[in-house]
C-alpha positions in Angstrom: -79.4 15.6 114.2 -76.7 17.5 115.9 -76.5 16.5 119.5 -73.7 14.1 120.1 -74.3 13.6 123.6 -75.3 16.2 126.3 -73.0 16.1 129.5 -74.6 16.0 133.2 -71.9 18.8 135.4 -71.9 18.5 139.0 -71.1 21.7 140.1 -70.4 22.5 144.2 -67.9 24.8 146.1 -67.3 28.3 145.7 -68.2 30.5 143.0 -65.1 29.8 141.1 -64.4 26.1 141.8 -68.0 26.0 140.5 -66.8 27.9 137.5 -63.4 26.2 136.6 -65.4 22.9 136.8 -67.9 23.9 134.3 -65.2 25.2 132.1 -62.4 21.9 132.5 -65.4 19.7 131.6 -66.4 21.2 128.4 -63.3 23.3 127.5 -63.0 22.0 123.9 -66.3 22.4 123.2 -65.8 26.0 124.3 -63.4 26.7 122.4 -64.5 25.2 119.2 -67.8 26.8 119.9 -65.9 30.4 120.6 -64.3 29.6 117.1 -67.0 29.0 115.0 -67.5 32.7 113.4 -67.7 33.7 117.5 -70.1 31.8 118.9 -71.6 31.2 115.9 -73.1 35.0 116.2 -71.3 35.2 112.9 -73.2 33.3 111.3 -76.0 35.2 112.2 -75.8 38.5 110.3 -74.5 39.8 107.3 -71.0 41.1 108.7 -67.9 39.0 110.5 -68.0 39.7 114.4 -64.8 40.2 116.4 -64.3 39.9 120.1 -62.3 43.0 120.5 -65.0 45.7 119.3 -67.7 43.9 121.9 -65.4 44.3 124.7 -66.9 47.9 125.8 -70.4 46.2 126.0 -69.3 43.3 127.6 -67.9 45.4 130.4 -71.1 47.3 131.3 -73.0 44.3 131.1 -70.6 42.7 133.4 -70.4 45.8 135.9 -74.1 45.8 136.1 -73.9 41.8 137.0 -71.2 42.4 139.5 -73.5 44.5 141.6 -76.1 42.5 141.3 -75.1 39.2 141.7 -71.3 38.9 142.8 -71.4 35.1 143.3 -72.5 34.7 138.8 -70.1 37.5 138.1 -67.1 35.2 139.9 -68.3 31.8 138.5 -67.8 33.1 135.0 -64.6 34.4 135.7 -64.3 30.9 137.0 -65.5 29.4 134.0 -62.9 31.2 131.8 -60.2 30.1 133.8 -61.3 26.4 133.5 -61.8 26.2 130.2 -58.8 28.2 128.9 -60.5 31.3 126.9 -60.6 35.1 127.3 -62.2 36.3 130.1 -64.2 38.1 127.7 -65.1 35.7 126.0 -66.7 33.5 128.6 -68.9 37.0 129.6 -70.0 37.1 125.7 -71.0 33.3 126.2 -73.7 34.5 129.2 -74.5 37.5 126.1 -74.9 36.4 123.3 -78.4 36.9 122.6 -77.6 40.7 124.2 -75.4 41.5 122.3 -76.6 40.1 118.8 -80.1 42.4 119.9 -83.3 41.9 119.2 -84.6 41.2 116.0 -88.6 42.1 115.1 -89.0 38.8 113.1 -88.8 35.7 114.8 -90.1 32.2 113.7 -90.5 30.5 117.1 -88.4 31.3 120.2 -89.8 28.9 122.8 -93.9 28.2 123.9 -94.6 27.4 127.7 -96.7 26.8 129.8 -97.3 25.6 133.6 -100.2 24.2 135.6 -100.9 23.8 139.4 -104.1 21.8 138.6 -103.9 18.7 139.7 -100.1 19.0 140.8 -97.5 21.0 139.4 -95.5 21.5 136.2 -94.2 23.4 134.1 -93.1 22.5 130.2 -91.6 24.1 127.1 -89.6 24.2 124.2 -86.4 25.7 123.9 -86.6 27.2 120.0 -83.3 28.6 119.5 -81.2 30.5 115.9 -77.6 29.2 116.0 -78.0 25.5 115.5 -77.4 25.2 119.2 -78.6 21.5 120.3 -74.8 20.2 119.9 -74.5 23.0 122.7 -76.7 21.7 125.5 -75.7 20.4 128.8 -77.4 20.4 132.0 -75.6 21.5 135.4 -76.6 20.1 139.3 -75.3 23.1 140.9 -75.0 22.6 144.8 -74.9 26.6 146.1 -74.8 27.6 149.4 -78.7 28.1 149.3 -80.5 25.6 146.9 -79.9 22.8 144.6 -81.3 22.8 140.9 -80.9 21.6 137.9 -80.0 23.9 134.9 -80.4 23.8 131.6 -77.5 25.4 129.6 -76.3 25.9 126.4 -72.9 27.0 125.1 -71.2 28.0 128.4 -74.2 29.3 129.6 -74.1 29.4 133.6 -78.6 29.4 133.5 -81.2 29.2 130.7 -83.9 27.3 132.8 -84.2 24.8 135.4 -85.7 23.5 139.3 -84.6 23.9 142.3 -84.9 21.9 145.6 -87.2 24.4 146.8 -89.7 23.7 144.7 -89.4 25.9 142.4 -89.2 25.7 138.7 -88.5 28.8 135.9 -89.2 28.6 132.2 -88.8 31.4 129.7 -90.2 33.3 126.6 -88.4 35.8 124.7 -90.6 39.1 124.0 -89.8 42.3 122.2 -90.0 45.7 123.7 -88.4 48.6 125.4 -84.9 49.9 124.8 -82.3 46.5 125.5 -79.3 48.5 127.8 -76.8 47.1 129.7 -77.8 44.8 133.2 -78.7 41.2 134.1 -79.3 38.7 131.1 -82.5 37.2 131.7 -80.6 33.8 132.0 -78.5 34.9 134.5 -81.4 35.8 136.6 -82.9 32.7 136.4 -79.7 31.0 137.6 -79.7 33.8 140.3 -83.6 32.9 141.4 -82.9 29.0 141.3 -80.4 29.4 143.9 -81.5 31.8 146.2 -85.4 31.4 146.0 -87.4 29.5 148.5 -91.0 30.1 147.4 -92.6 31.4 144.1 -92.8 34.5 145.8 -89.3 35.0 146.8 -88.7 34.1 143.1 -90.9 36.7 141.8 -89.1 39.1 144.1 -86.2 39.0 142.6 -87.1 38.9 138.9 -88.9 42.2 139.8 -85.8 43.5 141.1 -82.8 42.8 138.7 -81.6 45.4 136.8 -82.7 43.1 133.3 -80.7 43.9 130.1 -83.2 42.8 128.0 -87.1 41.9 128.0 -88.8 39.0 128.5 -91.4 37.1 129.8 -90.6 34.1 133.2 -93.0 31.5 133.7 -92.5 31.1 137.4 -94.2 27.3 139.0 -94.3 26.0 142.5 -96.4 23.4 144.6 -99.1 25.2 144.7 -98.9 28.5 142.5 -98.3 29.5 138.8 -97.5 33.0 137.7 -95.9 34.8 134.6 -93.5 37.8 134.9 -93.8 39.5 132.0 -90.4 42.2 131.9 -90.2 45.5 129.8 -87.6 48.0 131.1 -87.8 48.3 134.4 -91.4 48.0 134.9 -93.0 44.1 135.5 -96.4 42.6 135.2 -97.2 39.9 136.8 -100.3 36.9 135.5 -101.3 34.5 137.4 -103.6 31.3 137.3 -104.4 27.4 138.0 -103.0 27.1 134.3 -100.9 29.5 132.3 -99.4 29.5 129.2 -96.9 32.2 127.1 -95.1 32.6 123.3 -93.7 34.9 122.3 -96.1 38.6 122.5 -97.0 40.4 125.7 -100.0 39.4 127.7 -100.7 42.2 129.3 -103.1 44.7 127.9 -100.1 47.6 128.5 -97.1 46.2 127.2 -99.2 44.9 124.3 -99.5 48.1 123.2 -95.7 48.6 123.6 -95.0 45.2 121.5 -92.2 45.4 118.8 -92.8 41.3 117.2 -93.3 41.6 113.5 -97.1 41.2 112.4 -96.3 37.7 110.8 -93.9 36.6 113.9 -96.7 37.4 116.0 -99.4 35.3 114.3 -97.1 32.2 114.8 -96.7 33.3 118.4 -100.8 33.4 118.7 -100.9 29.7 116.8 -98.6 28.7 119.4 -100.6 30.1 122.2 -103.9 29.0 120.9 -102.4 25.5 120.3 -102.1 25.0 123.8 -104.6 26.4 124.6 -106.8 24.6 122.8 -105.1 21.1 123.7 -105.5 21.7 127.5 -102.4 21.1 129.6 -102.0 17.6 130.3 -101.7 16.1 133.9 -98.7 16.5 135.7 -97.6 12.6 135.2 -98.9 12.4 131.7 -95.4 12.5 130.3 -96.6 11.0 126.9 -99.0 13.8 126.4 -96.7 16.6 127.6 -94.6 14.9 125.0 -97.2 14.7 122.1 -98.1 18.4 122.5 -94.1 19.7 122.9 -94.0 17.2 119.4 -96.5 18.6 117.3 -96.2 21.5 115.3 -97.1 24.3 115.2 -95.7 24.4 119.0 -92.9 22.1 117.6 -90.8 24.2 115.0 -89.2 22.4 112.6 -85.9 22.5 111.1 -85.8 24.9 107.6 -81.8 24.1 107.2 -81.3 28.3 107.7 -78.9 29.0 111.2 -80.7 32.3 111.2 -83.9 30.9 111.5 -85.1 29.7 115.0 -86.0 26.4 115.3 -86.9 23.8 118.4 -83.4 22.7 120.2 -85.0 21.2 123.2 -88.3 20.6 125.3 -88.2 19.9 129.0 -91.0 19.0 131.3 -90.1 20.4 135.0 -92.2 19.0 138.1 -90.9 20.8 140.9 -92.8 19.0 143.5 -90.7 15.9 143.6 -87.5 18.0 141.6 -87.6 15.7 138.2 -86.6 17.3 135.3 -87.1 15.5 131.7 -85.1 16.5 128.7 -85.3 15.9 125.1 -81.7 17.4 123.4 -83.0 18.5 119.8 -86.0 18.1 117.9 -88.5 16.5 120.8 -90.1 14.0 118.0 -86.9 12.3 117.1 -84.8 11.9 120.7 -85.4 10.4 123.7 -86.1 11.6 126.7 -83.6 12.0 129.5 -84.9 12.0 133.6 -82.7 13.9 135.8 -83.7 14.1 139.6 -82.8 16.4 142.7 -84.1 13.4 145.0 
């Protein structure tokens, strides 16, 4: 086991003062993070990685996110500042997983699923390369909108989370299209969290971010579960009373346009069919929410290769009462933590 503890940040104020809090708090783990063969990206592929020859990407990615979403773009300048690294560097922490690209092979890379039956929630796991669950940490960001509570890893400013709205955002990570510079998903779900009031005003503006990269948002509220599924700039958008998403496109179009590898995908459809065949548990049943997120194959297991994906984390998300439940690292051996917006 890797995590040593995973820090609750209460971040409020502006943009920045948001920023330069994140960053004081965990500044050494920043920077030993940075230091580690780059983020550990590294460690990742056959060849060193510098920060220098990355810059040029960094910078279109980071233009597109200043027009998009000013307040983000000032909170990781923010977040440099505070934790004493290269302003670069604390844009390739919100880019890693742009700027390492996609990959066709891929052994897990997060199952999830959401249900309005009954009440709502929204579960997953977070299956991650990198050996990123010494990385986690959750943020309470008070914006000038919305509360929520944010999963992060590594300096990240979003991965997923709930907000006070009602509103909670998962994530699967699909393979299609040509990745250019824009938005990281991540970013965008930090950027819904704290503007969106409804499921709908959530969707809204997943269809409208310029996205760097595809993928697929399970979006839950009170009363309504959909799945925005993201290749380019086009969006599809599922919906039902239960819901549930790996890693290969749902949609009859972009399945035609999927890149997974033949063998990834049959361990996204065991995934899939896994819940499927389980049933989504109630919305208080945290034991059986817990047993499923547990159990291979949607628990995947640690092979001992960094390159390999593996489960990091699992959270359960009901964003009727804003509870979020946590477990940092491999959901079968941690317990849980509660965290609340009430």
């Amino acid at each position: 086991m890797r995590v040593n503890s995973v820090p609750l940040l209460e971040l409020s104020g502006s943009p920045r003062a948001r920023g330069i809090a994140h960053g004081r708090a965990l500044a050494g783990r920043l920077r030993g993070f940075l230091d580690d063969s780059l983020a550990r990206l590294g460690h990742l592929g056959d060849l060193p990685v510098d920060l220098d020859p990355l810059r040029p990407d960094i910078a279109t990615h980071r233009d597109a996110v200043v027009a998009a979403m000013p307040e983000l773009a000032e909170e990781i300048d923010g977040l440099a500042a505070g934790a004493g690294i290269d302003r670069d560097a604390a844009w390739l922490l919100q880019l890693r997983r742009e700027l390492l690209g996609y990959s066709r092979v891929t052994a897990g890379d997060c199952t999830t699923y959401a249900s309005v039956r009954g009440g709502p929630v929204l579960a997953q796991t977070v299956d991650l390369n990198g050996d990123l669950d010494d990385q986690i940490a959750v943020l309470s960001v008070t914006g000038p909108r919305r509360r929520s509570l944010v999963l992060s890893f590594g300096g990240l400013l979003g991965y997923l989370g709930v907000n006070d709205a009602g509103v909670a955002i998962g994530l699967n990570l699909v393979l299609g299209g040509e990745w250019a510079p824009g938005v990281p998903p991540y970013l965008a779900i930090r950027h819904a969290l704290d503007t969106a009031g409804s499921v709908d005003e959530a969707v809204e503006t997943l269809r409208a971010l310029p996205l760097a990269s595809s993928r697929s948002f399970m979006v839950c509220g009170e009363r309504r579960a959909v799945c925005v599924e993201a290749l380019g700039a086009e969006r599809r958008v599922l919906e039902g009373d239960d819901l549930s998403h790996t890693n290969h496109f749902l949609d009859p179009d972009f399945a035609d346009r999927d890149e997974i590898n033949v063998f990834a995908k049959n361990s996204s459809r065991r995934r899939l069919e896994a819940v499927r065949e389980a049933g989504i548990p109630e919305p208080g049943d945290t034991a059986g929410h817990h047993r499923l997120l547990s159990t291979p194959p949607i628990l995947v297991p640690d092979n001992g290769d960094i390159r390999r994906e593996r489960t990091v984390a699992a959270v359960i998300m009901r964003p009727d009462i804003g509870e979020f439940r946590l477990w940092p690292g491999d959901p079968s051996k941690v317990p849980e933590q509660v965290h609340s917006l009430r």
